[in-house]
N, C-alpha and C positions, 0 to 999 in steps of 0.2 A: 528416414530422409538423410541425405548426405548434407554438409555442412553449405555447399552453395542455395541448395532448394530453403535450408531453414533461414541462410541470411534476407532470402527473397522475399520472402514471408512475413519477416521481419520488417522490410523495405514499405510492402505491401500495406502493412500494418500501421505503421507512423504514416503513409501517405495518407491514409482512410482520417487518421485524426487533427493532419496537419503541420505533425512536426518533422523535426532535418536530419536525416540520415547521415549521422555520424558514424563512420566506420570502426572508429576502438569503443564506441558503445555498444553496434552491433554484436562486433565478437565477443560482449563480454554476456549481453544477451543470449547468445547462442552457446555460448559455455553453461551460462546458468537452465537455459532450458536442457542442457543435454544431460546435468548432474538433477535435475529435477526427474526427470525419465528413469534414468539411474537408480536416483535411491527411492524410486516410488512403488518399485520392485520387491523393496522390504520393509519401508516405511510409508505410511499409508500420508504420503505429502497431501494430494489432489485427487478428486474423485474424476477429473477432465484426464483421459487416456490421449484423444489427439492432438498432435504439434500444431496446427489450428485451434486447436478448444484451447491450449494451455495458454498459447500466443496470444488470443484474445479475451481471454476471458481474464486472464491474469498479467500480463504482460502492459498490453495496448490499453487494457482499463486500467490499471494500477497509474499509465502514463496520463491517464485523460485528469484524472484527481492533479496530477501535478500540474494543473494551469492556474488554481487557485494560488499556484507561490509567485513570491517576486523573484524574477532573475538576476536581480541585483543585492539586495540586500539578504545577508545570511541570516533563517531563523531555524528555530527549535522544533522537531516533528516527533509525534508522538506515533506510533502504528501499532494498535493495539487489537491485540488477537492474531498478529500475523502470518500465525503457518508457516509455510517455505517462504515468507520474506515479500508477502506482495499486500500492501505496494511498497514498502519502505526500501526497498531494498532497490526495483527500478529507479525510485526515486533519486536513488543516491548514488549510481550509476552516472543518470543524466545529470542531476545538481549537486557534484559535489562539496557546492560552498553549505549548503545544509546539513546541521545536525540532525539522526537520525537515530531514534531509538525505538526498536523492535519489541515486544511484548510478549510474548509465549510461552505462558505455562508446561506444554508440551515437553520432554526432554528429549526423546527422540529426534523433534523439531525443531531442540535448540541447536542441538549437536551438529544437523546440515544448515542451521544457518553461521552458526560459526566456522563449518566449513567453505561457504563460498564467500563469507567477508574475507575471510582468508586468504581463501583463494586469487579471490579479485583484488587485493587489498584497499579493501574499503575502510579509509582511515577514519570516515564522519561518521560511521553506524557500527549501534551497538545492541546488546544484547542483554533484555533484562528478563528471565526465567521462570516470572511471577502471572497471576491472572491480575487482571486490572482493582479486583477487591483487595486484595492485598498491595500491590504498588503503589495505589492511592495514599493509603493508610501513610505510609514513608515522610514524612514531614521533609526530606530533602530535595522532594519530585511536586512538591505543591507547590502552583502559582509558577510552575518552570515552562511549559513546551505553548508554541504561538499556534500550533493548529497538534491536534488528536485526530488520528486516521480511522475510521473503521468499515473494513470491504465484507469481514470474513464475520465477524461477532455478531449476535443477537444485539439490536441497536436498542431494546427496552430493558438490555442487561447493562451495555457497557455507558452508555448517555448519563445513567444517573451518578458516575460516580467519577466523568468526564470534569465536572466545574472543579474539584479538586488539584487537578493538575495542568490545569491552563490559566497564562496568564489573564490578567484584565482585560486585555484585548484579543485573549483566544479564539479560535474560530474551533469547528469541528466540522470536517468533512466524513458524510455517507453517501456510502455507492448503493443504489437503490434499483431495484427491477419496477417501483412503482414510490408513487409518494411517500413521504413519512407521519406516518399516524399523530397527529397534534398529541397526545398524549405521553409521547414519546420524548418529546422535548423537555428537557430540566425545567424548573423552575427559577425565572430570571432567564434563560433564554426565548432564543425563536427564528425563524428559519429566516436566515438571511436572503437566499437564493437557492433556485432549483434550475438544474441545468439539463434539459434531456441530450440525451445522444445515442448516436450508433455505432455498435461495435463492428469491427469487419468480418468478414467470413461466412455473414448470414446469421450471425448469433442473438442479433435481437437490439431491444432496445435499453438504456437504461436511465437513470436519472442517477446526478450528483447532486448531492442538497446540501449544503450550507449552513450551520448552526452557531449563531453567536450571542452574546447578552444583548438582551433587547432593550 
């Protein structure tokens, strides 16, 4: 697709969830999709091959998570497990009065997200190279970040080890194809709110669910 069809798409896309079609986010969007295609050539970013799968499934969800922030007030985001950068990285695109820090053991993974922070210069997000069992561990990341992301992780790997680095009033958002298993939830929390929705393009449905000390 040529870069007008993908901005469309895009247009398409924020329509389906709500939000305002900013045109230096678009293109920055449509950059980051087009270096995702790119290096997924030789590094195995995404298993979604089409610019609708990626758009939605990555892009336009990754945005839906970001209704839980305040637009006003700058807080601490944690995105852990993140691949090519989703959601953390949309995120930080559209808000960026928020801190954002990316999680990804991967080094292949890290290397193209350091390339499009780069790229795009995304001053608020950053890049930490570690799995979540190890970062926690860090005595300087404990009790820091006001919400912990997780789209892409095993959510009965990464949750327990979540109350670590969130502060007292931390949240943690999961993007879900279906509920979240009550057992899954730490100990001391519990699910704040579950939010369902629909993706655009025909992709289905999903659930955001909300995890805070109860």
């Amino acid at each position: 697709m040529n870069t007008a069809q993908l901005e469309g798409l895009f247009r398409t896309g924020l329509t389906a969830i709500g939000m305002a079609h900013e045109h230096a986010a678009i293109d920055k969007f449509v950059f980051y999709l087009q270096q995702v295609m790119k290096w997924n050539e030789k590094t195995n970013l995404t298993g979604h091959k089409r610019e609708e799968e990626i758009i939605g499934n990555l892009f336009i969800d990754s945005l839906v998570g970001a209704r839980v922030l305040s637009t006003d007030a700058a807080c601490s985001i944690l995105d852990i497990g993140t691949g090519a950068g989703f959601p953390g990285i949309p995120i930080g695109i559209v808000f960026p009065q928020h801190s954002v820090t990316l999680l990804e053991p991967n080094l292949k993974k890290v290397a193209f997200l350091h390339h499009i922070i780069g790229s795009l210069g995304l001053e608020s997000v950053r890049v930490e190279p570690h799995p979540i069992e190890q970062f926690s561990e860090q005595p300087e990341f404990h009790k820091k970040f006001d919400w912990a992301f997780m789209k892409a992780l095993r959510f009965d790997a990464g949750l327990a080890y979540v109350t670590r680095v969130l502060s007292a009033s931390g949240k943690c958002v999961c993007f879900r194809a279906e509920p979240l298993p009550p057992d899954c939830v730490p100990k001391g929390f519990s699910v704040v709110n579950d939010v369902p929705y629909e993706l655009p393009f025909g992709l289905g449905k999903r659930t955001l669910i909300i995890v805070g000390p109860a």
